[in-house]
C-alpha positions, 0 to 999 in steps of 0.5 A, a space after each residue: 358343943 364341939 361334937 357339933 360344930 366341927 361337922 357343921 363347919 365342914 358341911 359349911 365349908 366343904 358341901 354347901 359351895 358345892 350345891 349353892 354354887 350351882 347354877 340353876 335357871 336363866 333369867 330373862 333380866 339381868 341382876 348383879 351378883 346372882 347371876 352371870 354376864 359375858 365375863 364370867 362365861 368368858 373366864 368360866 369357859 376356859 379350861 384348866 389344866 386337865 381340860 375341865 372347864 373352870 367355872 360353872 357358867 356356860 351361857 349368860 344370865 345364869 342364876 345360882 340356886 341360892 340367888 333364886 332360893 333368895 328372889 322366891 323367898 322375897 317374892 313369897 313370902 309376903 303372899 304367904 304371910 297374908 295367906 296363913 295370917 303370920 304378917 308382923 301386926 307391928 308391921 301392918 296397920 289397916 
């Protein structure tokens, strides 16, 4: 179990920041805490002490990837349960 969980932990912590931090796509309505507003281009443009921007937002309105994984999962997933026939029968009463 220990061989396990140490890789998984550094992946959690080291990689996965790194890849959901991105962002990905512009949204042409604003959501709180998935994407970005003029406050966070402003402190995001700013550059550090080696000239590189400290943040990844450039332009307002910017969606992380994982704020989108999250908005496409709660769009879809409804459809396709319908689609595959997988709806919660607890859930659903015709």
């Amino acid at each position: 179990m220990l061989i396990y969980k140490v890789p998984s932990f550094m992946l959690w912590i080291f990689v996965l920041p790194a890849i959901f931090g991105a962002t990905t796509s512009l949204s042409p309505i604003h959501i709180p805490w998935i994407m970005s507003d003029d406050k966070n281009v402003r402190t995001d443009t700013q550059l550090d002490n080696i000239g590189q921007p400290k943040g990844s937002f450039i332009v307002s309105a910017q969606v992380y990837l994982w704020g989108l994984l999250l908005i496409t999962s709660f769009a879809f997933s409804g459809v396709i349960s319908k689609i595959t026939k997988t709806s919660m029968p607890s859930l659903t009463r015709n």
